[in-house]
C-alpha positions as CSV (number, residue, x, y, z in Angstrom):
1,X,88.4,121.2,96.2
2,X,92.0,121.7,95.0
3,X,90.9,119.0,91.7
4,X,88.0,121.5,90.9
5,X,90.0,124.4,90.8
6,X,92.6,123.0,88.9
7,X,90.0,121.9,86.5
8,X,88.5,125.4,86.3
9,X,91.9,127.2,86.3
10,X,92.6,125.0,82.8
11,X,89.3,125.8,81.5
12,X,90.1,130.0,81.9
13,X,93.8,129.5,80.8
14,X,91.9,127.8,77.4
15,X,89.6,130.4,77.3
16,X,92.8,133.4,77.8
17,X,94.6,131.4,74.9
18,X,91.5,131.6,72.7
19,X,91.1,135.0,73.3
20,X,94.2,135.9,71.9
21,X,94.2,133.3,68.5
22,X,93.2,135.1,65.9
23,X,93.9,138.7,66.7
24,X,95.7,140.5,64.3
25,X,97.2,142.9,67.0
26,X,97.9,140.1,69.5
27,X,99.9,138.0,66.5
28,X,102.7,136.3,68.5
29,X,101.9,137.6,71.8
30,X,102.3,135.5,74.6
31,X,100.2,134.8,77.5
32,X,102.9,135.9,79.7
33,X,103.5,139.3,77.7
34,X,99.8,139.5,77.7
35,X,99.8,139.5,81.3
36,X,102.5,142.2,81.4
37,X,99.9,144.0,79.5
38,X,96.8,143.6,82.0
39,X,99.0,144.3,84.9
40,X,100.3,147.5,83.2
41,X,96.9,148.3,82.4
42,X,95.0,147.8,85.9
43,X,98.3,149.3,87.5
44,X,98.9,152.2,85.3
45,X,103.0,153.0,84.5
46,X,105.5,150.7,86.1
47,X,108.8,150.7,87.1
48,X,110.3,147.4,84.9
49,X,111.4,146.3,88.5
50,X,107.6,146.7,90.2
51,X,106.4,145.2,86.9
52,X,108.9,141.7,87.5
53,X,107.6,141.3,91.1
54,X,104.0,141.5,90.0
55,X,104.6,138.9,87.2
56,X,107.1,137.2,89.4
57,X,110.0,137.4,87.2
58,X,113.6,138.6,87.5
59,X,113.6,142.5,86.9
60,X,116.4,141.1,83.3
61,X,113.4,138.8,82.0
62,X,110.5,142.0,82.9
63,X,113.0,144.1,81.0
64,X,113.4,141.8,77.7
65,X,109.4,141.1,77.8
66,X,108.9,144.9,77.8
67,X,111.8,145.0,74.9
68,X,109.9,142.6,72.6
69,X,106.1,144.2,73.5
70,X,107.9,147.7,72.7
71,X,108.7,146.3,69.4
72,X,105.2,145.1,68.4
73,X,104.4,148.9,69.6
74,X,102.1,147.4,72.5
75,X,103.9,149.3,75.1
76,X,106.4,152.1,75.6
77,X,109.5,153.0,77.6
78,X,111.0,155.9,79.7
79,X,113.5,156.7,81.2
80,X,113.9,158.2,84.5
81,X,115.3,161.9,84.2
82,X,116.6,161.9,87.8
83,X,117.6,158.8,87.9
84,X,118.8,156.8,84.4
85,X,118.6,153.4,85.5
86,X,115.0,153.6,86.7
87,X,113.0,152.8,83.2
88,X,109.2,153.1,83.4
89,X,106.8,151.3,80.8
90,X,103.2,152.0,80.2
91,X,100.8,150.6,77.5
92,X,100.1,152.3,74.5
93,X,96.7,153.1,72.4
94,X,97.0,149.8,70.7
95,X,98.1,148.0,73.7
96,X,95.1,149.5,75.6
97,X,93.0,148.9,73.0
98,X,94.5,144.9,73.0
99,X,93.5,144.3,76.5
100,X,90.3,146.1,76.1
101,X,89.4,143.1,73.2
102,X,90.7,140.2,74.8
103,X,88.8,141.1,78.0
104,X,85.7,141.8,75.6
105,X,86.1,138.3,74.1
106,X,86.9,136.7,77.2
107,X,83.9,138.1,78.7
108,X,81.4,136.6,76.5
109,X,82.6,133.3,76.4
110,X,83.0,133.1,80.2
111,X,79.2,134.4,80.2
112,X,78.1,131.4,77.8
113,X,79.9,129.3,80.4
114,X,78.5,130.4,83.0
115,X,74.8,130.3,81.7
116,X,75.4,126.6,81.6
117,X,75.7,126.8,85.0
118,X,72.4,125.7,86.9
119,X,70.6,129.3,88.2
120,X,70.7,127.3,91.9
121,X,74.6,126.9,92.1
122,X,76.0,130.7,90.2
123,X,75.7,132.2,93.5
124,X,77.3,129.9,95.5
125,X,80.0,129.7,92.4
126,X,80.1,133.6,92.2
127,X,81.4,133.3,96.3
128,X,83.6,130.8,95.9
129,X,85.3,132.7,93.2
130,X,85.3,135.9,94.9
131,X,86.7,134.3,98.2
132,X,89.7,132.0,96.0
133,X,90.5,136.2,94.2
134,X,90.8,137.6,97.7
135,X,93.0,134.9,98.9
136,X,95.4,135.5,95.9
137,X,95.3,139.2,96.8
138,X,93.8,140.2,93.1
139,X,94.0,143.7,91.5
140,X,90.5,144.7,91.4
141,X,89.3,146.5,87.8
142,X,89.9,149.6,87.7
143,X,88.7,152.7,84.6
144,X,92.3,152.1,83.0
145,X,93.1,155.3,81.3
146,X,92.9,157.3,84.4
147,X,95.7,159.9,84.0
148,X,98.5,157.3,83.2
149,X,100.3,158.9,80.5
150,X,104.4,158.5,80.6
């Protein structure tokens, strides 16, 4: 079991990479800072500090991803007024609309996977995936512009 999740968890890191390569917008982004950007956009606005425990990273390393995605103008920063070393970060339009593509394109090339999978076995495939995302306590999707302006 653990070899054929391994080998599925490389084929959907491929796919993620691939979904990236050869957007304009995503030039030099990283599949870490990506996923900085899919966390901010399921989660809405983050503390930098809530932002390094969901990507399991100091809260110094959060804070220079955010740096370097502010600079390609993928996310923005505030600062706390009541309290000046809490800094907040959210996504911006072109960082929303980033996400929004990759997931599009990573969508339809999962779905031609998946239609190579034998009609018989998707719904025993569709359970198993379901079961390994609740055991790794996933964020499910959520409508991602729901009131989360900074």
């Amino acid at each position: 079991m653990v070899d054929a999740v391994l080998g599925a968890s490389r084929v959907l890191v491929a796919v993620a990479t691939r979904s990236l390569a050869g957007l304009e917008e995503a030039t030099d982004v990283t599949l870490t800072q990506y996923r900085s950007l899919v966390v901010l956009a399921a989660r809405g606005p983050q503390r930098i500090a809530s932002l390094a425990e969901c990507l399991a990273v100091t809260p110094p390393t959060a804070s220079r991803l955010c740096e370097r995605l502010v600079r390609k103008g993928l996310v923005r920063r505030r600062i706390d007024r009541g309290d000046r070393r809490q800094v907040h970060v959210a996504l911006t339009e072109s960082g929303r609309r980033l996400v929004e593509t990759v997931t599009a394109r990573r969508r339809a090339e999962i779905e031609a996977l998946l239609g190579e999978v034998p009609e018989a076995a998707r719904r025993s495939v569709v359970e198993g995936l379901r079961l390994l995302a609740d055991a790794a306590g996933k964020v499910p999707e959520q409508d991602w512009s729901a009131g989360w302006e900074l």
